[in-house]
Each structure stands twice: as C-alpha cells, then as structure tokens.
Backbone as CSV, one residue per row, in Angstrom:
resi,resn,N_x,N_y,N_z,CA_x,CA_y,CA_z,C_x,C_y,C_z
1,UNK,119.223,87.079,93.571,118.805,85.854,92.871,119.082,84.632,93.740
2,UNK,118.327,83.687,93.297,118.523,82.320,93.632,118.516,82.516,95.594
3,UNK,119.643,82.626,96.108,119.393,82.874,97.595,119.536,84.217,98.034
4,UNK,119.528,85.067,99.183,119.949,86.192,99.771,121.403,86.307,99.617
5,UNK,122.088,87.570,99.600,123.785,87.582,99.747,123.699,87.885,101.363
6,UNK,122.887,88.235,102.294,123.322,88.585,103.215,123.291,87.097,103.902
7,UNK,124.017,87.378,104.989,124.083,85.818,105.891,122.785,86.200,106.881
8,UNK,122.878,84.546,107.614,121.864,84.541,108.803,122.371,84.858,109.965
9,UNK,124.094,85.313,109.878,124.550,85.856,110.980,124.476,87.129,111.012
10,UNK,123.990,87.989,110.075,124.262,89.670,109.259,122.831,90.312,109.616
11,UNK,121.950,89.079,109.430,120.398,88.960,109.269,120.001,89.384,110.960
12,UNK,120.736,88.570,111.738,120.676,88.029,113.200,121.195,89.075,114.087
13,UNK,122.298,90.081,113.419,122.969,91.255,114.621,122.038,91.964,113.727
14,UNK,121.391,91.989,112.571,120.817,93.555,112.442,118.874,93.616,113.187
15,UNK,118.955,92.143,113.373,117.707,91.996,114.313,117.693,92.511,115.814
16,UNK,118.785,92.115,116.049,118.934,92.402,118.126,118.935,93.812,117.592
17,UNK,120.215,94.396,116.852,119.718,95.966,117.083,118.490,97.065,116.834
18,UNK,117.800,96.276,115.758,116.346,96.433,115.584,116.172,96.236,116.747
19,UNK,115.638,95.327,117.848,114.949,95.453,118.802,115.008,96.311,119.866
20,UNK,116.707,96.943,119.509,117.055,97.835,120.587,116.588,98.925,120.703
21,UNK,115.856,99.692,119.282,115.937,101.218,119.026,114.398,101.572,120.098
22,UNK,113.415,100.352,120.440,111.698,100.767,120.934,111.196,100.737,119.673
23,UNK,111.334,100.651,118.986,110.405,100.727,117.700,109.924,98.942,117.943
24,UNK,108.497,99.224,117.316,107.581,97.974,117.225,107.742,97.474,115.667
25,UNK,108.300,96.060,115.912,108.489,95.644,114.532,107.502,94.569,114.011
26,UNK,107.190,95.166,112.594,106.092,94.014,112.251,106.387,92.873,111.518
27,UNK,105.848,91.942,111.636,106.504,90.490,111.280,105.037,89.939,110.581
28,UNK,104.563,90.188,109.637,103.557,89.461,108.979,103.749,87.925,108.550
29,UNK,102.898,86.780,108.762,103.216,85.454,108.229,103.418,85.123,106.870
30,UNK,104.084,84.378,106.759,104.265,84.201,105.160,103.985,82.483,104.485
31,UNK,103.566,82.159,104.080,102.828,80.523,103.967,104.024,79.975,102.718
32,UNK,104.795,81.028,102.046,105.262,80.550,101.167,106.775,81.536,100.922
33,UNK,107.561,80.825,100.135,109.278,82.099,100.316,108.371,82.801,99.378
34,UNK,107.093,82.918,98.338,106.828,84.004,97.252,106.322,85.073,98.197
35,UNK,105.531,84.760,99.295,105.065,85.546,100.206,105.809,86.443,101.067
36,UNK,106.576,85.651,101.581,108.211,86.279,102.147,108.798,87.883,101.117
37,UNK,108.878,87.434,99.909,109.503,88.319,99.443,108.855,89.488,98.739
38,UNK,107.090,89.278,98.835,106.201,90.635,99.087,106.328,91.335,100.179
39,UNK,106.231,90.597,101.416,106.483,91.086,102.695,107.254,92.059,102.873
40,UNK,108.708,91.628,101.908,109.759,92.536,102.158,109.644,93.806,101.161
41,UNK,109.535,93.371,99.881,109.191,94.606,98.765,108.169,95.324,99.448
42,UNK,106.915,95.326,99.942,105.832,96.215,100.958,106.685,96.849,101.564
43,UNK,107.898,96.531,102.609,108.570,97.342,103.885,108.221,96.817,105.048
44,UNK,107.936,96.092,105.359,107.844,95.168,106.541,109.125,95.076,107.531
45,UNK,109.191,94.601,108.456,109.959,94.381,109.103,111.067,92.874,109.607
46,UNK,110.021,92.307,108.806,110.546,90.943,109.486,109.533,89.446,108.571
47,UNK,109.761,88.591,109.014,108.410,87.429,108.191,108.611,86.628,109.717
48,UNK,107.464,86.039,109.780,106.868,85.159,110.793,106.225,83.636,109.802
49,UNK,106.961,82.730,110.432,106.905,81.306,109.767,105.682,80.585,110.938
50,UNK,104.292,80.728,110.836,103.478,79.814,111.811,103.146,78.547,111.365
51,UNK,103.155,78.082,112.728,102.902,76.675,112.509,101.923,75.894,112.747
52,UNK,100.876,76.911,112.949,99.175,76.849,112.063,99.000,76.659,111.165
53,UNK,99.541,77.659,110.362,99.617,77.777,108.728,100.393,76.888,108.267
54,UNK,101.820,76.414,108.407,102.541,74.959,108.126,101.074,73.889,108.118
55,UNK,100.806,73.720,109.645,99.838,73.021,109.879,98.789,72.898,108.133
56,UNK,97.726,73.600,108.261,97.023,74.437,107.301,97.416,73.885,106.297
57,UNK,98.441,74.495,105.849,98.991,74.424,104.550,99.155,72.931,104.160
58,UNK,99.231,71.611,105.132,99.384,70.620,104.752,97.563,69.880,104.637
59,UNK,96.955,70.285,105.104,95.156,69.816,104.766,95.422,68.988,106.293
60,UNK,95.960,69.958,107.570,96.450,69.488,108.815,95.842,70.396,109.965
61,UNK,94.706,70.180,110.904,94.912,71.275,111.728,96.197,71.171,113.000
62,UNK,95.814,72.054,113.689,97.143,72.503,114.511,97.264,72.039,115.647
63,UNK,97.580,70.561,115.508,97.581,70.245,116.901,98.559,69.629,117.010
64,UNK,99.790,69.677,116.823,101.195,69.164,116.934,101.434,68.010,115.669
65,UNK,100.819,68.021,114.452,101.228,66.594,113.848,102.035,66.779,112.684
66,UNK,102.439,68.133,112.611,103.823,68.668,111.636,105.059,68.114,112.372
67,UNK,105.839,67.421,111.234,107.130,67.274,112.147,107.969,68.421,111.734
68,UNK,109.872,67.742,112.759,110.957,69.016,112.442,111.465,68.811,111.133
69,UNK,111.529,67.917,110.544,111.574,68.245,109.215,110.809,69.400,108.635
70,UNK,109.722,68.588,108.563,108.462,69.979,107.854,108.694,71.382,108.155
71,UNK,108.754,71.198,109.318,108.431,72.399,109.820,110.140,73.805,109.372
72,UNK,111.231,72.844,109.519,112.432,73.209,109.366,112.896,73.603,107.903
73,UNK,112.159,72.587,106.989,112.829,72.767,105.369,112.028,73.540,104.900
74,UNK,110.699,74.159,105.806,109.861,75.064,104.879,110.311,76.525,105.296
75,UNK,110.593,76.547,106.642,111.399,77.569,107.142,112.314,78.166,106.399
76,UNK,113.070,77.256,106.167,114.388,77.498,105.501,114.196,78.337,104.157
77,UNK,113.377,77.722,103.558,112.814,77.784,102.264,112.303,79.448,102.298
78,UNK,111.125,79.102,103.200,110.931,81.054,103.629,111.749,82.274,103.816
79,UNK,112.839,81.650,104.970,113.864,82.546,104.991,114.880,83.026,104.064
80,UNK,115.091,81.825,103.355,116.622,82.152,102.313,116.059,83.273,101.196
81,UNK,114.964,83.515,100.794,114.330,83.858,100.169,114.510,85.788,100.579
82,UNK,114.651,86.210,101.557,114.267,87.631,101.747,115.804,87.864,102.391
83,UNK,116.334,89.335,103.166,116.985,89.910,103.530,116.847,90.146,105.017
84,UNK,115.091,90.015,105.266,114.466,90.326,106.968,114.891,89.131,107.511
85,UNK,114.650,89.568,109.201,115.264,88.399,109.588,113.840,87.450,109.614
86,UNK,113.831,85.837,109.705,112.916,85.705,109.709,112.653,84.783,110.950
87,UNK,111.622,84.331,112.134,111.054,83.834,113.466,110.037,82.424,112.885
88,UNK,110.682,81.539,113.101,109.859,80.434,113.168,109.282,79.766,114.523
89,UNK,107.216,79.461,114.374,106.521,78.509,115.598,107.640,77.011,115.847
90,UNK,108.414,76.735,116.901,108.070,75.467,116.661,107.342,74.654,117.762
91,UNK,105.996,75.145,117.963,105.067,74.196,118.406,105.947,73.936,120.188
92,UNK,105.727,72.871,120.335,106.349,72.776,122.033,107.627,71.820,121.958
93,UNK,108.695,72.103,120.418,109.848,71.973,120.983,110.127,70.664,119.816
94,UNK,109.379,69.574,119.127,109.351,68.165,118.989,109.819,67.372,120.176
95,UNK,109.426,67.437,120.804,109.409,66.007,121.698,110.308,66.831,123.362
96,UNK,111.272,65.906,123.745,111.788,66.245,125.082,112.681,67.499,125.362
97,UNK,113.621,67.470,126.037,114.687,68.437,125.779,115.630,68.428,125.490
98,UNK,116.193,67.235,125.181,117.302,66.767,124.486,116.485,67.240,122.665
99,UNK,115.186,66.756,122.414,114.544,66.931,121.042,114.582,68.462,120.929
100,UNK,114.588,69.364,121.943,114.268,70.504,121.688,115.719,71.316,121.321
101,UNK,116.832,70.898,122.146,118.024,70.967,121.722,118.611,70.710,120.310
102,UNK,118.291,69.758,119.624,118.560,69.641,118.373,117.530,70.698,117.542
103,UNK,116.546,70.563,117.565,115.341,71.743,117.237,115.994,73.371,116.642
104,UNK,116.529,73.832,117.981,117.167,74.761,117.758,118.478,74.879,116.840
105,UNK,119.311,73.452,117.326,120.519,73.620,115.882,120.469,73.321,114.765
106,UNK,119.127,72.566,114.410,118.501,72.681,112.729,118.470,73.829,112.401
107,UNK,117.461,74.146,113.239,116.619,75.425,112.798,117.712,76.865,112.721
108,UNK,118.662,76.659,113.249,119.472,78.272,113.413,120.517,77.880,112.271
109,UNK,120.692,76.166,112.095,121.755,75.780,111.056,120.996,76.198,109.707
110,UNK,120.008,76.599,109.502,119.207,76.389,108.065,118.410,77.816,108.058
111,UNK,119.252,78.963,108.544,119.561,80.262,108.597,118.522,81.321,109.249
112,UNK,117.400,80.644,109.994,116.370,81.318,110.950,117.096,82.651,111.904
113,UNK,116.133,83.578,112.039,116.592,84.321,113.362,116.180,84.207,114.770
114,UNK,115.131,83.308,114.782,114.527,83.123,116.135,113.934,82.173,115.798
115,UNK,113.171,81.588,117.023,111.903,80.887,117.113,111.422,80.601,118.230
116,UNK,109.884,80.291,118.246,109.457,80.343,119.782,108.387,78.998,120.431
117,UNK,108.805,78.749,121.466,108.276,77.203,122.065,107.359,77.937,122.986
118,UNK,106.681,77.173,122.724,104.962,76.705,123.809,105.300,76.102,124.812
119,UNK,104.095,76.586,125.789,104.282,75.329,127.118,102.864,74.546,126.989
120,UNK,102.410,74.049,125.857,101.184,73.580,126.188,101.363,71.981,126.356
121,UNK,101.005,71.032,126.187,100.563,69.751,126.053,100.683,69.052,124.742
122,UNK,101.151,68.259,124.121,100.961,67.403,123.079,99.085,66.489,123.455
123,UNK,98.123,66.777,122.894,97.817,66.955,121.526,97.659,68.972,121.784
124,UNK,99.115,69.985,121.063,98.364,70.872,121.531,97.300,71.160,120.324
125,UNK,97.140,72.765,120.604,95.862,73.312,119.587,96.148,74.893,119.473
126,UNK,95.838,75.354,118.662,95.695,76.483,118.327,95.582,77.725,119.846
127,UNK,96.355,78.746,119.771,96.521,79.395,121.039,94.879,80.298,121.376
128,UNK,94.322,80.566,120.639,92.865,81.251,120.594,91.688,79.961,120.878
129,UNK,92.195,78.925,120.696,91.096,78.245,121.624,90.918,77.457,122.662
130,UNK,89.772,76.963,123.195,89.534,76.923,124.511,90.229,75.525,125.539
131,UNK,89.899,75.425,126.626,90.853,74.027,127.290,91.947,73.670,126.401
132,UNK,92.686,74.894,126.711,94.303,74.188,126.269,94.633,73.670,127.728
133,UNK,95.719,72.574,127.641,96.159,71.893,128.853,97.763,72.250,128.840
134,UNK,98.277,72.706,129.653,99.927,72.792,129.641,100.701,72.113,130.731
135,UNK,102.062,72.327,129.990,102.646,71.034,130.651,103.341,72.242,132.421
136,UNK,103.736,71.179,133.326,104.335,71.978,134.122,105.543,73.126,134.454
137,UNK,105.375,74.094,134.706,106.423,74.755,134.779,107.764,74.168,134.620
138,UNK,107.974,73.496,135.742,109.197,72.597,135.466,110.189,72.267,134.408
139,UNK,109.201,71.240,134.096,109.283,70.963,132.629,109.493,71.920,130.953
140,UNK,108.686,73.107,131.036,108.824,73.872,130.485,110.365,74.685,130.199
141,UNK,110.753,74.906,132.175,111.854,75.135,132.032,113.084,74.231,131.870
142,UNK,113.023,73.139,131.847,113.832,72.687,131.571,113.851,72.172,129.521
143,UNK,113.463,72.520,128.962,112.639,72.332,127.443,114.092,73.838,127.471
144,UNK,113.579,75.489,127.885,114.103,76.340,127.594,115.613,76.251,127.977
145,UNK,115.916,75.638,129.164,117.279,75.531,129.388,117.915,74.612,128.126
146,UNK,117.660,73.760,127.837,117.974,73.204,126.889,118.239,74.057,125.439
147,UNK,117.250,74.431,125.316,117.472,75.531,123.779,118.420,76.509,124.175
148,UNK,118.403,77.072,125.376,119.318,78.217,125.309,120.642,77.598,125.434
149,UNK,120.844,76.540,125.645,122.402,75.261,125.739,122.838,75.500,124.359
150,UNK,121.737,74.912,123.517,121.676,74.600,122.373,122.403,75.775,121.279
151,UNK,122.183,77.064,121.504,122.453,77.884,120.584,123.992,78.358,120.471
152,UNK,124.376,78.320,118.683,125.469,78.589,118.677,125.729,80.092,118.475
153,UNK,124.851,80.471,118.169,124.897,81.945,117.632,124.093,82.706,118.630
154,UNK,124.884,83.633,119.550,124.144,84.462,120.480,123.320,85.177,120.120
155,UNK,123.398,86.093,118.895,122.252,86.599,118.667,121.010,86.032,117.868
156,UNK,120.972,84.556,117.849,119.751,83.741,117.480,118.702,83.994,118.525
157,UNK,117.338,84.639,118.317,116.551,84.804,119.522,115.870,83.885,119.966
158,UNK,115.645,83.303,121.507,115.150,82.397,121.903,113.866,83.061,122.683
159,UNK,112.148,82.655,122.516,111.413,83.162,122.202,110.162,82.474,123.030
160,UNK,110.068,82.585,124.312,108.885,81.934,124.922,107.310,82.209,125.152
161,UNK,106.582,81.183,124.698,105.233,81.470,124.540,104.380,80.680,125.438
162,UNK,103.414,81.217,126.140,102.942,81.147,127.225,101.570,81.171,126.769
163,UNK,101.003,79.941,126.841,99.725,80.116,126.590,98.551,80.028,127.830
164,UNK,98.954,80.636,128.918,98.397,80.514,130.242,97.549,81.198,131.331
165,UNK,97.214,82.223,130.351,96.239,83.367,130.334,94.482,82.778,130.227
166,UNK,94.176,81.570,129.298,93.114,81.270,129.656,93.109,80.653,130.509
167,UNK,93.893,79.035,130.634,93.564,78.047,131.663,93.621,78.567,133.382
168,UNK,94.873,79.254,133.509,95.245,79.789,134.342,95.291,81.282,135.501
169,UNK,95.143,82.343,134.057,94.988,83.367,134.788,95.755,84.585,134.210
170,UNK,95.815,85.533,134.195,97.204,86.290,134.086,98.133,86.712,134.866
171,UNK,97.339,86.100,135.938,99.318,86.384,137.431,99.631,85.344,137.022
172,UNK,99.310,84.042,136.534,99.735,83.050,136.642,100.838,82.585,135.081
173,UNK,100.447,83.508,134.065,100.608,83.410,133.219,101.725,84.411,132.816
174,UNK,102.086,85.687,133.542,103.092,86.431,134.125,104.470,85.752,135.181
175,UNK,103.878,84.832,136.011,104.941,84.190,136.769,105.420,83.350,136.041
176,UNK,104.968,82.180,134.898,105.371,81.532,134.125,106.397,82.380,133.472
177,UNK,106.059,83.092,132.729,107.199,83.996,132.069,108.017,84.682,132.490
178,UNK,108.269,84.666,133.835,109.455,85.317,134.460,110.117,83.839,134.935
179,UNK,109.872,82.587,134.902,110.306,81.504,135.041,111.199,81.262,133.894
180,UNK,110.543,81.275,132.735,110.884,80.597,131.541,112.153,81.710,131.375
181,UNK,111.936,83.500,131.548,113.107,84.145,131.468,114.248,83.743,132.219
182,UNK,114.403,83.537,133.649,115.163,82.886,134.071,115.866,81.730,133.234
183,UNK,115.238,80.801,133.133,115.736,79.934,132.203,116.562,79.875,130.635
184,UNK,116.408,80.959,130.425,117.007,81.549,129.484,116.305,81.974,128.180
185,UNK,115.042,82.245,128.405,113.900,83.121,127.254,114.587,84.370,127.403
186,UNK,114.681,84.768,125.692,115.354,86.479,125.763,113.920,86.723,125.664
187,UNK,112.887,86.819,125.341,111.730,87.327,124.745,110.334,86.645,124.971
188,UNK,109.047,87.242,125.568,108.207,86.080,125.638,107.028,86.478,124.819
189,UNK,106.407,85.715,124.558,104.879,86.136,123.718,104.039,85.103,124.207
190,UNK,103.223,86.353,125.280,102.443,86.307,126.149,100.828,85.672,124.974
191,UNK,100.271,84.598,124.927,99.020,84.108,123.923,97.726,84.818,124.650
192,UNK,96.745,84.810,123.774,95.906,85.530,123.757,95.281,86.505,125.264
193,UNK,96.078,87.303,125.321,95.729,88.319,126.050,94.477,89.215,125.795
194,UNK,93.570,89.163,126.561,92.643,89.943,126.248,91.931,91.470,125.293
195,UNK,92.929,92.373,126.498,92.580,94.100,125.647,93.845,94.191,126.397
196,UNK,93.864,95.586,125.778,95.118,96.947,126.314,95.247,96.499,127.830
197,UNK,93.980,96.195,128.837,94.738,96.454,129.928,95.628,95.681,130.211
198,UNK,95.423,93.996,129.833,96.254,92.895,130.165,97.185,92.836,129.191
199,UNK,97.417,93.707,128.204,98.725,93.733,127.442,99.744,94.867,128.299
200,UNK,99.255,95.919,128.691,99.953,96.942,129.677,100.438,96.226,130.825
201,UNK,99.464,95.619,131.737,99.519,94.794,132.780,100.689,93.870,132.442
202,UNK,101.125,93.553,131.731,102.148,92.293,131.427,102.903,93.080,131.198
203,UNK,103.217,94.110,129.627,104.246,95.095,129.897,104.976,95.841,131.104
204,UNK,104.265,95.406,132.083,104.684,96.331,133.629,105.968,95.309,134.336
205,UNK,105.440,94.233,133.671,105.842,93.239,135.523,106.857,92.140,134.722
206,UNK,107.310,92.098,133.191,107.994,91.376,132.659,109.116,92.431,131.888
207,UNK,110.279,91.902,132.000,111.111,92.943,131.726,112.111,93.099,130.570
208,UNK,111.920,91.799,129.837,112.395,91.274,128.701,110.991,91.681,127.545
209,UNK,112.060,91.989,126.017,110.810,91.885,125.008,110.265,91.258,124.188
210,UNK,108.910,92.042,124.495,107.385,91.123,124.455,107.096,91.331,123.100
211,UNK,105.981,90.251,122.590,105.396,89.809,120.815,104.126,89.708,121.224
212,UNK,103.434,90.525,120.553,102.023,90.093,120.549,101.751,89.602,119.060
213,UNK,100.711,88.740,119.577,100.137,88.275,118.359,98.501,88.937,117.987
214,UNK,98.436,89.662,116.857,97.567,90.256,116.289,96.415,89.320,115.713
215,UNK,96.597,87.984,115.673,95.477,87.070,115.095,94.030,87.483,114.890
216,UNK,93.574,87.061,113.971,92.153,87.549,113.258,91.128,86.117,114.188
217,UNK,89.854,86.951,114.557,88.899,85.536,114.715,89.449,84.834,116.513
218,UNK,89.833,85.816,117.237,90.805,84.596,118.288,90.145,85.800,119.908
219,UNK,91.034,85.372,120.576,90.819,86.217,122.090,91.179,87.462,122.134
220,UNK,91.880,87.845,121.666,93.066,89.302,121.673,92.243,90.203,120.772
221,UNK,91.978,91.685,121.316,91.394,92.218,120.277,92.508,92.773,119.475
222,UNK,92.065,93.365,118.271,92.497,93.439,117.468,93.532,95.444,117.260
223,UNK,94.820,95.235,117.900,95.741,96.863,118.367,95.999,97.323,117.448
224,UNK,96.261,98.099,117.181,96.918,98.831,116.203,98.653,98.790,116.232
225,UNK,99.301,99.137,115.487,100.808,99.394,115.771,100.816,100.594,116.437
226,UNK,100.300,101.415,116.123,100.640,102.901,117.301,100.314,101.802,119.026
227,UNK,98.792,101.613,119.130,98.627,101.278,120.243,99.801,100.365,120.823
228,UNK,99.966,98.866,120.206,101.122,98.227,120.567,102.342,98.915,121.006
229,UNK,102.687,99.783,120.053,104.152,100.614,120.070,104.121,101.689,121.732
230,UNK,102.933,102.206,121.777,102.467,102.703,123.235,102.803,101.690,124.439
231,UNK,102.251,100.997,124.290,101.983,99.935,125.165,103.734,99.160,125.575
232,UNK,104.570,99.264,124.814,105.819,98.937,124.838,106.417,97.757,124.786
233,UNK,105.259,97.042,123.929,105.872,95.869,122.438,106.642,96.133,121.864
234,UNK,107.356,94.758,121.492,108.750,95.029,120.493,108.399,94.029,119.175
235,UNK,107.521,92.896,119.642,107.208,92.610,117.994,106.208,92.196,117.755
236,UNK,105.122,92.747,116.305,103.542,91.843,116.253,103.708,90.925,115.306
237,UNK,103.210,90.482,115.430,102.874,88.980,114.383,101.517,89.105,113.721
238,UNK,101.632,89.096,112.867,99.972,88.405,111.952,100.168,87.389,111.130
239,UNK,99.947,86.423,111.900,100.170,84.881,111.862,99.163,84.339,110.305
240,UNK,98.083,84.201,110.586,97.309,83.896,109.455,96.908,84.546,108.532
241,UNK,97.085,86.271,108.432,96.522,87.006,107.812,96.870,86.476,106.061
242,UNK,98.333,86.565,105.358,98.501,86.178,104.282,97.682,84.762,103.797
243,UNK,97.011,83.877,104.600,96.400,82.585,104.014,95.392,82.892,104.291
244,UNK,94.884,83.292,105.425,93.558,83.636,105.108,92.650,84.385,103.942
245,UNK,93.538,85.562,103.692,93.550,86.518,102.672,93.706,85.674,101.014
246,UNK,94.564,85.188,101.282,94.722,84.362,99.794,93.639,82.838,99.645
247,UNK,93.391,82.284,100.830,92.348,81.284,100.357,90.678,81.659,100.161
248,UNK,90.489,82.806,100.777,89.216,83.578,100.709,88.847,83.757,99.327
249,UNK,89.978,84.655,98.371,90.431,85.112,97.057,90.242,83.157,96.094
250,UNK,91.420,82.139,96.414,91.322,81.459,95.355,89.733,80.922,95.170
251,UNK,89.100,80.347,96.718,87.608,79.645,96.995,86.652,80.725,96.026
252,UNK,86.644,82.070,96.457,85.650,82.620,95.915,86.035,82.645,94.080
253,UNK,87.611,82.617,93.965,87.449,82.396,92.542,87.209,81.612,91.925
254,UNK,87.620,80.387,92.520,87.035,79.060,92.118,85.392,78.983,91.465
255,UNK,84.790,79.318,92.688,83.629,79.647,92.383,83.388,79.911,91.514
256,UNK,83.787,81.548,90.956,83.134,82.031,89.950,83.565,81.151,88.494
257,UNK,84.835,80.980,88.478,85.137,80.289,87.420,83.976,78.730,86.977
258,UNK,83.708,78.161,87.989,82.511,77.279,88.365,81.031,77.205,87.964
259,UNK,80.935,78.554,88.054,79.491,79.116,87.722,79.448,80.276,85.908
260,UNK,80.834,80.595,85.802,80.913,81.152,84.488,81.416,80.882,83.607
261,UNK,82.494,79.710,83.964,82.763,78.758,82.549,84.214,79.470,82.150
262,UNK,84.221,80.409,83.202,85.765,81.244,82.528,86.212,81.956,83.559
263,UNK,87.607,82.214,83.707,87.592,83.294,84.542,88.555,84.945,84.464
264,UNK,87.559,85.196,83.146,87.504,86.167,82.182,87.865,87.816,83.330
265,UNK,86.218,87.110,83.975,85.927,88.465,84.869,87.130,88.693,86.007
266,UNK,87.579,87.589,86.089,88.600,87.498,87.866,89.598,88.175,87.216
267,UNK,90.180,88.502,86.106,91.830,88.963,85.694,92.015,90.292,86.814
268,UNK,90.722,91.185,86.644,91.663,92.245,87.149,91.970,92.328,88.897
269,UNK,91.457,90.792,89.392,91.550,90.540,90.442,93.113,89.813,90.857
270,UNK,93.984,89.694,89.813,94.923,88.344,89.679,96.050,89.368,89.840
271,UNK,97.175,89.172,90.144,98.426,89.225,90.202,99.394,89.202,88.492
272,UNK,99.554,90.220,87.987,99.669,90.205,86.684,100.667,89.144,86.556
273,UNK,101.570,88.601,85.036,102.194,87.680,85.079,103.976,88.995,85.278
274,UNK,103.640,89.975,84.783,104.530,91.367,84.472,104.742,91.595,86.400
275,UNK,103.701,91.554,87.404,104.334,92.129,88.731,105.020,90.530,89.161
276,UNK,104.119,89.630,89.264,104.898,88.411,89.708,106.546,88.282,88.886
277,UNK,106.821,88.350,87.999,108.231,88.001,87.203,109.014,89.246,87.830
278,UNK,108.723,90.307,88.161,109.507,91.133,88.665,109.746,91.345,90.362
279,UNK,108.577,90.308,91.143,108.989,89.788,92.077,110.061,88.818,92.600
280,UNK,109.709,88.302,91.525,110.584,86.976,91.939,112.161,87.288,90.489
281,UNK,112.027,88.681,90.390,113.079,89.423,89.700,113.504,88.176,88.227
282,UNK,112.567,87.769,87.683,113.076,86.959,86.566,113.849,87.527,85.837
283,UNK,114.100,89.078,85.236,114.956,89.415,84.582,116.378,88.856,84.880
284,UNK,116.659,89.118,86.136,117.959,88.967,86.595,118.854,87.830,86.302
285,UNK,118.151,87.008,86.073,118.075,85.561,85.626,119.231,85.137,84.368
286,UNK,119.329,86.608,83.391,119.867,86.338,82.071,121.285,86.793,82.682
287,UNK,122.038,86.867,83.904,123.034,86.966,84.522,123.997,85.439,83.881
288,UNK,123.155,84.283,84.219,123.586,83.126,83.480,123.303,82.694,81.956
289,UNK,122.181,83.210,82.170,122.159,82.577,80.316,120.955,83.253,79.499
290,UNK,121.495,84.513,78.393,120.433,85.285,77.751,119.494,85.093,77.223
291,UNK,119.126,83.894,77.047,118.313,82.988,76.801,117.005,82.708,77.517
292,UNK,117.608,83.409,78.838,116.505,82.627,80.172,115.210,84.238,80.025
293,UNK,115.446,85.456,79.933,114.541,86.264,79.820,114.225,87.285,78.506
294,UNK,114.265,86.552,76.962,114.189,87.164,75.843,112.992,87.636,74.921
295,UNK,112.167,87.740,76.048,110.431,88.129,75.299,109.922,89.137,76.290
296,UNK,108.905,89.911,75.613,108.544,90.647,76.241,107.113,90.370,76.678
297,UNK,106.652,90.929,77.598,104.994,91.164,78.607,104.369,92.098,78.209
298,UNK,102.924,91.202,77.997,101.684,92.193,77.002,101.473,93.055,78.852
C-alpha cells in the first residue's frame, strides 16, 4: 500500500545482480505509477520512465522542454509505486555538468535505479529521427564524469546514450562509447541501430552492458527477446509502447462514443472497475479504516 516496503537501495543491489546472471531484462515504459504497477503484476522485469512520453504526456514534443523537476517528481511517482527497479531518460543531463551533477542526486535521492544521458544538442529530438546534431565528445565526457562524481549509491546505474549512428556512423558511434565508458558509463544504449548486424557489431567491440531500444515506427528493426538475448543485450526498453497502445484505445473510443451517443458497446473493451481496484489493491486499504472498502462489485 500507499508506497513499496522495499528500499531504492534493496531495489538497486537486486538490479546489478540481475544484470549479472546474461539474462535480457525487459523494461517496458510506463506513462503513469498505474502503469508501473501492471508492468509488474504481468512479470516484467523492470519499468522504463521516457522522456518522450514525459514529453507527450505534457501536449510537449521531445525536444528538451521538460524540466528536472518534471521530469524527477514523475519519476519518483512511477517508481515508488512498484518493487522493479525502475531507469529514468534524462534527456542530455539539464543544462552543464555541474546541472548534470545535481540531476543525478535528485534523481537517485527520489529512489530511481538508473538513468541515462544523451550526447545530442539542446534543441534535441527524438532518437529515431533525422539531423540530430551532437555535442562534442569532450564535452559529453565531461557531462559523464560529473554524474559518475555525483553518485552516492554505487549501485545506482549510470547509463550512456549515444545517438551517433545516424549523423556519424557506427565506428564512430562505437568510439564515442568506449569514451563515455572511460568516463565512467557502467552501461551504454547504443540509439537507433539498424538490424542484428550493427547490434552484434557493437556487442563485439564494447565491453560494458548494452540496452537496446525496441521503439515502434523508428530506425531499429523490430528483435525479439530471444534474438536480443543471442546477440548479448542486457536490457530492452519499449519506450512508447504503453501510450501508444492506450491513446490509440481512448481516440478510437472517443470516437465511437461521438458517433453513438453512448459508450455502451466499448465496456467490454474497458478495464473493469473489479480488475483496476485490485490493482491498485483497494481492499488493503481497510488496514486503516473499515470503512474505506465496505461494498461489493457487480
């Protein structure tokens, strides 16, 4: 009830050893903590907080104009909510490296297990599309030296994303990420990589573990978990899938409700009121006061 009993330090050693066993862990996005805690009732592995979907979710596209607030209290909100550990976007850091330093001690103070910085450019954009501009290596590494300063909790994962595969190349986009490891990236997630070969190809020559992102509609085709798990990934992401999936569902219901005056026909499309209350475990509730769950569900 109300928050998790486990801590974000409990959350955080049972993540590193998850990553240790080779098993490919899945991290589906979650737009909301109600989403979070399907994720986990399904068997999932983990929740992924994007900051597309933050973006999104505010009537915002994704080009850096969420701040660390936003981006931090919704996190929070996501995470406290489940038992998995949970990985928040934050975009390229908010601001310098002193900004990116604080970044990280919000974000690990307000019980996250990871999160992962971009090297692109402020205004950036979405990693699946085209003329992204990034900032210099340099710079980048000094953004990561900073976060890895920053962390109080060793096993908080620090998480570099490389979006340098289109502008650049993939040797080029491989040497970046053995830069940023140096610098102190435990983990990188290599952006839209083509097919299997340039996901293998990167698995070869980087030696720290790798996240692919599974995104719908983007550059990367679309792996399977066996394939990934072959290939010798340690974590996928499906960043937009839960909002996409759910705004497809409300628009088209909208609709119908629009055109039929009711939305009689949509019930057996809906989320009963009997599975939602037992998601979000309302019974449990009469722990404080018997009062709070004393009727029953048609």
């Amino acid at each position: 009830m109300l928050f998790q009993t486990k801590t974000a330090s409990q959350k955080r050693a049972e993540f590193r050893a998850a990553l240790k066993t080779g098993k490919l862990l899945r991290f589906p996005g979650a737009f909301s903590p109600l989403v979070a805690m399907a994720i986990e009732e399904i068997g999932f592995d983990g929740v992924y907080v994007s900051g597309a979907v933050l973006s999104n979710d505010l009537g915002l596209p994704d080009i850096g104009l969420t701040t660390l607030p936003e981006v931090a209290n919704r996190a929070r909100a996501i995470a406290r909510v489940t038992s998995l550990p949970a990985i928040v976007d934050i975009d390229t850091g908010f601001g310098e490296p002193m900004n990116v330093a604080r970044t990280i001690q919000e974000i690990e103070e307000l019980g996250l297990c990871g999160c992962h910085i971009e090297d692109q450019i402020n205004p950036k954009r979405c990693g699946h599309l085209d003329n992204k501009n990034l900032e210099e290596t340099s710079m980048v590494v000094r953004k990561i030296k900073a976060a890895a300063s920053a962390k109080q909790d060793a096993n908080f994962l620090l998480i570099a994303r490389t979006d340098a595969r289109a502008p650049e190349g993939l040797e080029a986009a491989i040497t970046r990420a053995k830069a940023y490891i140096d610098a102190g990236a435990e983990m990188i997630f290599p952006e839209a990589l083509a097919d299997e070969k340039e996901f293998e190809t990167f698995r070869k020559q980087v030696a720290v573990p790798l996240l692919a992102n599974m995104t719908e509609f983007g550059k990367s085709k679309l792996l399977t978990t066996t394939q990934l798990e072959s290939l010798g990934f340690n974590i996928v992401i499906y960043p937009v899938t839960s909002l996409r999936i759910a705004m497809k569902a409300v628009i088209d219901g909208l609709a119908k409700i629009q055109e039929d005056g009711t939305q009689e026909h949509l019930l057996p499309q809906m989320q009963t009121r009997a599975d939602l209350y037992k998601l979000i475990r309302y019974e449990e509730y009469n722990t404080f006061d018997s009062s709070v769950f004393n009727f029953k569900l048609k």
